[in-house]
C-alpha positions as CSV (number, residue, x, y, z in Angstrom):
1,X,20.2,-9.8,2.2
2,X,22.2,-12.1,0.4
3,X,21.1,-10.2,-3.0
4,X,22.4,-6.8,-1.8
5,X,26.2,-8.7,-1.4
6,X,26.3,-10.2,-4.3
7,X,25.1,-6.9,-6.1
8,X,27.5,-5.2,-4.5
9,X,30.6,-7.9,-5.0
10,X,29.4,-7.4,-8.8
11,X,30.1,-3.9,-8.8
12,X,33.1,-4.0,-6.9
13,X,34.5,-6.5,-9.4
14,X,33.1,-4.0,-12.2
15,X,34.4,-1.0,-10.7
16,X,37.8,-2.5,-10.0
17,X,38.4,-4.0,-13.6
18,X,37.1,-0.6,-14.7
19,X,40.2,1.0,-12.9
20,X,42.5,-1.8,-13.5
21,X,41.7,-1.2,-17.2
22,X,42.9,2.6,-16.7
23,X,46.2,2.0,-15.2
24,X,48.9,3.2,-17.7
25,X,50.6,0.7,-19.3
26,X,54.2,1.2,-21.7
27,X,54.0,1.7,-24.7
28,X,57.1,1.1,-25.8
29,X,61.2,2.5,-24.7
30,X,62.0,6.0,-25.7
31,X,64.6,6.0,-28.8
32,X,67.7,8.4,-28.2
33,X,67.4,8.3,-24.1
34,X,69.1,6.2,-21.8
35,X,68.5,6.0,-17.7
36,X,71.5,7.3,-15.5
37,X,71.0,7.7,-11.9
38,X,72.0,10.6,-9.5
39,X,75.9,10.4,-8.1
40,X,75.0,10.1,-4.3
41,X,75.7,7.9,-1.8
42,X,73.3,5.6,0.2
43,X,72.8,8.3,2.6
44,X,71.9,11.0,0.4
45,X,69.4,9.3,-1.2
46,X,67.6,9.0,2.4
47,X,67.9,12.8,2.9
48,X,64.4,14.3,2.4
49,X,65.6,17.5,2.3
50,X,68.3,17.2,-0.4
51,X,66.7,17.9,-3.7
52,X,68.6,17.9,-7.2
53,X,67.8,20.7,-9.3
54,X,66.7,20.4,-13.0
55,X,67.0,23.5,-15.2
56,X,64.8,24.6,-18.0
57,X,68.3,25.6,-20.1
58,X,71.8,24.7,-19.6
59,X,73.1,26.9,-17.1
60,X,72.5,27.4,-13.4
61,X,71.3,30.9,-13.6
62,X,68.1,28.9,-15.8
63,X,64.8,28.5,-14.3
64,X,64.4,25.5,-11.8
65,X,62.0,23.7,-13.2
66,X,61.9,20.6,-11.0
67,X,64.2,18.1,-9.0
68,X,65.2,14.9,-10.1
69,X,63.8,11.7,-9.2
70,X,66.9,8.8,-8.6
71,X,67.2,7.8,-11.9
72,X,66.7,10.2,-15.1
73,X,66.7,9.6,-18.7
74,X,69.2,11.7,-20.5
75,X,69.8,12.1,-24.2
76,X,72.1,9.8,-25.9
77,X,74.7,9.9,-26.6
78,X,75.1,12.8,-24.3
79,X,74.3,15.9,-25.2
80,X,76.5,18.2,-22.7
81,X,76.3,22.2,-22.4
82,X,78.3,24.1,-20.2
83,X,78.5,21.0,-17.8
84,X,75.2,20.6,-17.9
85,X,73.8,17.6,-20.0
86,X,70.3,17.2,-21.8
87,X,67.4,15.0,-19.6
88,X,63.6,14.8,-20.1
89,X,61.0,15.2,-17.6
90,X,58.0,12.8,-16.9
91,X,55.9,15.1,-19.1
92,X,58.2,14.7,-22.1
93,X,59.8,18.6,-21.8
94,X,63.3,18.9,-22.4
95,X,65.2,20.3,-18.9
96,X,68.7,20.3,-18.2
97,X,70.9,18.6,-15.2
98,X,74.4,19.3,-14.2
99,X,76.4,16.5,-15.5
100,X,78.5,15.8,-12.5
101,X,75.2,14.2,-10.4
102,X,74.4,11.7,-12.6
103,X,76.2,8.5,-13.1
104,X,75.6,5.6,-15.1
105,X,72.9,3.6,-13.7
106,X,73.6,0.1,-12.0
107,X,71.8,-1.4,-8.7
108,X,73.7,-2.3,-5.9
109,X,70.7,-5.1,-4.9
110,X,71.0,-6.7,-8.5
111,X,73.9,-6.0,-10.8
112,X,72.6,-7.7,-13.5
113,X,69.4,-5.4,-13.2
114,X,68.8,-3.1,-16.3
115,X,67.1,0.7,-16.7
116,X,65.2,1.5,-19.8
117,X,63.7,5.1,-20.6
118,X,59.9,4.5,-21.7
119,X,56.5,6.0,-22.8
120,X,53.5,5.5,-20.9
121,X,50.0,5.2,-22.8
122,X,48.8,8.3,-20.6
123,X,51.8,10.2,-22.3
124,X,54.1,10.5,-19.2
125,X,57.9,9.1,-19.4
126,X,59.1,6.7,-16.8
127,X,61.7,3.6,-16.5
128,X,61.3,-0.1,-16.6
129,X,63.3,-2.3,-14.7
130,X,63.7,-5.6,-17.5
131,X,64.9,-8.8,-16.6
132,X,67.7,-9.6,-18.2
């Protein structure tokens, strides 16, 4: 009896560094991007149902492609089109948000808290929170 345990603790360790091995780690910032975050308030950003589109081209007549997470990574220096400005998606594509929902990005929890666009080694795009 004790065998069966201990052979399955051993695969359960195996299995579990297997995964932990897996888990995407960054590769490094993304040059030319910096985080901003969407212009709401507190309570906005605890309504499920408000969604903020992104556009596959600068315009609002352009093809929703997406909404926006709470922070997005938009070219820099800005790179503004008919009010909209230049952002890229998790996958790395190119979309387009209006320019008056996003902000410079600052926490209220820790002001001294910095956002850095970055590439993941499974390819995405995210953000890392460094301490300063």
């Amino acid at each position: 009896m004790r065998t069966g345990f201990f052979s399955v603790a051993f695969w359960l360790t195996v299995v579990g560094s297997a995964f932990a091995a897996e888990r995407p780690h960054i590769v490094g910032p993304v040059i030319g991007y910096q985080c901003m975050a969407l212009n709401l308030t507190v309570e906005q950003t605890q309504d499920k149902n408000l969604h903020v589109p992104v556009y596959a081209g600068p315009s609002a007549s352009a093809q929703v492609v997406g909404y926006a997470s709470l922070q997005v990574a938009v070219r820099s220096p800005l790179h503004e089109v008919n009010g909209f400005v230049e952002a890229l998606s998790p996958t790395g594509n190119v979309i387009w948000i209006k320019g008056n929902v996003v902000r410079p990005y600052h926490s209220l929890s820790d002001p001294t808290a910095r956002c850095v666009p970055v590439k993941f080694s499974n390819g995405r795009y995210g953000f890392d929170y460094p301490h300063s």
